[in-house]
NUMI-649474 format. One record per residue (C-alpha): y, z, x. Coordinates in steps of 0.5 Angstrom, whole numbers, plus 500, padded with zeros to 3 digits. Layout:
# residues N
SITE, Y, Z, X
...
END
This chain:
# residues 260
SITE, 208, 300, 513
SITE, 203, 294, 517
SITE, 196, 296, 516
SITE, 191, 292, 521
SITE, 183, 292, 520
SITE, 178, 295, 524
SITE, 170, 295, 524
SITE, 169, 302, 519
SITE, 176, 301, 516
SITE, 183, 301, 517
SITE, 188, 302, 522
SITE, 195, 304, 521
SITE, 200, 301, 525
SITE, 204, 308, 528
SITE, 211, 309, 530
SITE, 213, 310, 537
SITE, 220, 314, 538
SITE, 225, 311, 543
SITE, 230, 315, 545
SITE, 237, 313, 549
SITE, 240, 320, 552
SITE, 248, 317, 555
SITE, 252, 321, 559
SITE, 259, 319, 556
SITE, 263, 324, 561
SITE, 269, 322, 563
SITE, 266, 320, 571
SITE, 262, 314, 567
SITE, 268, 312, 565
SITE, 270, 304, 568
SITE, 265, 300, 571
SITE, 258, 304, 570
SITE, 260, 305, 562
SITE, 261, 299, 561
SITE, 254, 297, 565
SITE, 249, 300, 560
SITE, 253, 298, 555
SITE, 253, 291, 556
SITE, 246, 292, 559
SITE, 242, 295, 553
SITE, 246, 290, 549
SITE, 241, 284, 553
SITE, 235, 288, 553
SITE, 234, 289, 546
SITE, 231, 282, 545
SITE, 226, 283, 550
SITE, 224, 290, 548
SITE, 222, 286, 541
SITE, 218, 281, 545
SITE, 214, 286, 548
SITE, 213, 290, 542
SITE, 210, 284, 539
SITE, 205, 284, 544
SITE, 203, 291, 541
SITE, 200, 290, 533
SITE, 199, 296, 533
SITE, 206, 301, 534
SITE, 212, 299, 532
SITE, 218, 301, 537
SITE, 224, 305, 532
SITE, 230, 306, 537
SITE, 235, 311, 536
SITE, 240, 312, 542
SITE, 244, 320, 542
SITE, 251, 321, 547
SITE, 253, 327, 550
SITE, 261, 330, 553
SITE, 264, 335, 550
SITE, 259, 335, 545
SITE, 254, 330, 543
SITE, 253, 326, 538
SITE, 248, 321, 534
SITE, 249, 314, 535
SITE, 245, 312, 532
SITE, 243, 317, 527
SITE, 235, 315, 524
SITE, 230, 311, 528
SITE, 232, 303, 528
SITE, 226, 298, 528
SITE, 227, 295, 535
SITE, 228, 288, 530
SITE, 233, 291, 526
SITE, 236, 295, 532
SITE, 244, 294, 534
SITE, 247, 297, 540
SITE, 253, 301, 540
SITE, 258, 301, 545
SITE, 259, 307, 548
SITE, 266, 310, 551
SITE, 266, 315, 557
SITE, 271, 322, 557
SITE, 270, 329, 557
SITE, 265, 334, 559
SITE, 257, 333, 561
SITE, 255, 338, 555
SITE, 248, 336, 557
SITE, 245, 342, 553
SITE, 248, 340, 547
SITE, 245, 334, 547
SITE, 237, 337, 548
SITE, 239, 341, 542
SITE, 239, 335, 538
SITE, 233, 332, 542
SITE, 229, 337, 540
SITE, 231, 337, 533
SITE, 228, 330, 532
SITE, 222, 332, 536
SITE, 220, 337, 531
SITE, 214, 336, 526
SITE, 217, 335, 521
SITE, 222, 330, 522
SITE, 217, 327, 527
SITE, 211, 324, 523
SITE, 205, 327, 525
SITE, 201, 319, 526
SITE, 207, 318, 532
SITE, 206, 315, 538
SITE, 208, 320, 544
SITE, 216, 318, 544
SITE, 219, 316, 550
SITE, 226, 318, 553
SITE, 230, 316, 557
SITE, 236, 320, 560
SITE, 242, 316, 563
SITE, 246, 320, 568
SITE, 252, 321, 573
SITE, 254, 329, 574
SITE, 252, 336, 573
SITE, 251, 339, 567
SITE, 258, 343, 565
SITE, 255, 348, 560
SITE, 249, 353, 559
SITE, 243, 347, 559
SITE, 237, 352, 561
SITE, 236, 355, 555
SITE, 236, 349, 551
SITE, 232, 345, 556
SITE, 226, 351, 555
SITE, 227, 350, 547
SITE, 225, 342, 548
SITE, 219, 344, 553
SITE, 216, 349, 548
SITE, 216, 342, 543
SITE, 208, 339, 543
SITE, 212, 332, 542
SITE, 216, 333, 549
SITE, 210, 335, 553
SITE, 207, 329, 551
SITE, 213, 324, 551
SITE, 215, 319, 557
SITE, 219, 322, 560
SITE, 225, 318, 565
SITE, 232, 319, 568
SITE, 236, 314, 571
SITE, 240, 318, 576
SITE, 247, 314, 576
SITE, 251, 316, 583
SITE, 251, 320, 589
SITE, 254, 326, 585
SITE, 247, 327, 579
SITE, 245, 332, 579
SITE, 237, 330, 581
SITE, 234, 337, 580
SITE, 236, 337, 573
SITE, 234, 331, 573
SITE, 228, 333, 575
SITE, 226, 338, 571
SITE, 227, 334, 565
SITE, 222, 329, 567
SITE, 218, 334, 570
SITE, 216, 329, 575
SITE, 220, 327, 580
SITE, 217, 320, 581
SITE, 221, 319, 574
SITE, 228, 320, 576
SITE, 230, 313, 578
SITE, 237, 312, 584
SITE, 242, 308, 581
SITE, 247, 307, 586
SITE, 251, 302, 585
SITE, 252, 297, 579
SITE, 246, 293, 581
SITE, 240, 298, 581
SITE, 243, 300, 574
SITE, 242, 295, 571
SITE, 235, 294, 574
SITE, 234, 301, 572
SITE, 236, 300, 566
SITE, 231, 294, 564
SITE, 226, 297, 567
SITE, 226, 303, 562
SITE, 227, 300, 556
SITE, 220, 296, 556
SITE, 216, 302, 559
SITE, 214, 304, 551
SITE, 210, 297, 552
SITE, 207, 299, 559
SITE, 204, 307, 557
SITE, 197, 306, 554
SITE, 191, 312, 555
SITE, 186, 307, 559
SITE, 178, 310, 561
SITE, 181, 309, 568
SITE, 188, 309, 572
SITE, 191, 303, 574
SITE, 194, 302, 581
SITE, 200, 304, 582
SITE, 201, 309, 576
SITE, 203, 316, 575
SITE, 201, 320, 568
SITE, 207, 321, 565
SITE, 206, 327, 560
SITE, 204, 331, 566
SITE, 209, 335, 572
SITE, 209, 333, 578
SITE, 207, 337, 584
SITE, 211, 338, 591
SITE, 208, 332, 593
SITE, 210, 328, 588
SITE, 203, 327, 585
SITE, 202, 328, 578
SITE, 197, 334, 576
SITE, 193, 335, 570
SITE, 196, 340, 565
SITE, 192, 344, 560
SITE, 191, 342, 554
SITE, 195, 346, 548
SITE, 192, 348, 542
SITE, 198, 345, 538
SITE, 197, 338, 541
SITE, 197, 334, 536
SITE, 196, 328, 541
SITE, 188, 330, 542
SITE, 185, 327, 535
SITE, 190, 320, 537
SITE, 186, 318, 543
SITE, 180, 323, 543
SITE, 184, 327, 549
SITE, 186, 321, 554
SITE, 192, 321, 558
SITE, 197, 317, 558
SITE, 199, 313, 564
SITE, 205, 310, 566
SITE, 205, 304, 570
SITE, 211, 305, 576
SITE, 208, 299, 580
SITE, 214, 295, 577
SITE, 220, 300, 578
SITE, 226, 296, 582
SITE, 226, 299, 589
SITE, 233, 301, 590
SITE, 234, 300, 597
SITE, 234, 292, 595
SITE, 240, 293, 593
SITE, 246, 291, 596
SITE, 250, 298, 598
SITE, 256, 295, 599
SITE, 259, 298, 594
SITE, 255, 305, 593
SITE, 258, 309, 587
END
């Protein structure tokens, strides 16, 4: 691994973990498969480009789907330079709980290396969960690299569930609406250039929302209390991590001509 000077020693470059969620059931199947699939593929040039403005981590992409099951796509983290999407075809259930199962076995230490940057996480979906989610999901809230990661859901139709989205990403200001093929594509390509927004500066910028803490009803983000298994609070001396939302694709702007 790439190691970079700085005054009184050396710096590691550290590894930041992105992580595709699909929901592959049989409602995506047709236009909105075929939508992440083909816009994924594009961004992954521009995902390179932005990690190259950012020496000091290296993007490692993985992506998981889920159905009647889920599964690993891609099964070990990828550099982004070295990354090629799969496409993913749509049938079955939305076995969502299934899919945390294999997410929070990957964010445990180990696998996860202890110098990792927090992971990002995006969720892609159309429907409700058809299996038991809760208990899983609880499984992945007790994991110190869930409560710190970024977390984003893409809410795909009128028919996601948004609550389940929302609990997910514990702030509803990270589920985004995608109602039709070009909010999803817009979506899309926002998400997979937030790892190279997050940063813990001294101040907040305009326009952006902690993305490891929970929202509260308004919708702002609140401080959270610092776990004593953190391991994030010796990487940036305990300050947080900040999204910047003043880029996000409004979805109004979308023609609703053909509203999913």
């Amino acid at each position: 691994m790439e190691v970079l000077q700085r005054p009184g020693g050396e710096l590691a470059t550290r590894p930041i973990h992105f992580f595709w969620v699909v929901d592959c059931s049989g409602s995506m199947y047709g236009e909105k498969i075929g939508i992440v699939n083909n816009t994924i593929q594009e961004c992954i040039p521009e995902m390179h480009s932005t990690a190259d403005n950012n020496p000091n981590a290296q993007l490692l992409i993985r992506a998981l789907q889920f159905s009647s099951g889920a599964s690993w796509i891609t099964s070990s983290p990828v550099p982004v330079e070295d990354y090629g999407w799969e496409d993913m075809d749509a049938n079955g259930l939305t076995e969502l709980g299934k899919a945390f199962d294999l997410l929070a076995a990957q964010l445990s230490i180990p696998p996860m290396p202890e110098r990792a940057l927090p992971p990002v996480i995006v969720l892609l979906s159309d429907g409700q969960p058809t299996d038991d989610y809760k208990k899983s999901m609880e499984k992945l809230k007790k994991l110190p690299w869930f409560r710190k990661a970024v977390k984003i859901a893409i809410s795909i139709g009128q028919d996601a569930d948004d609550e389940v989205l929302i609990e997910f990403t514990g702030n509803k200001e990270l589920v985004l609406q995608a109602n039709n093929a070009t909010a999803l594509a817009k979506m899309i390509k926002w998400a997979s250039t937030t790892a190279s927004m997050v940063s813990a500066p001294s101040s907040k910028p305009m326009n952006s929302v902690a993305a490891s803490t929970p929202a509260s009803a308004s919708g702002a983000s609140v401080a959270a209390s610092t776990p004593t298994d953190d391991p994030f609070v010796p990487a940036n001396n305990g300050a947080p991590l900040v999204l910047d939302m003043s880029n996000i694709p409004n979805p109004d702007d979308f023609d609703e001509g053909a509203v999913w």
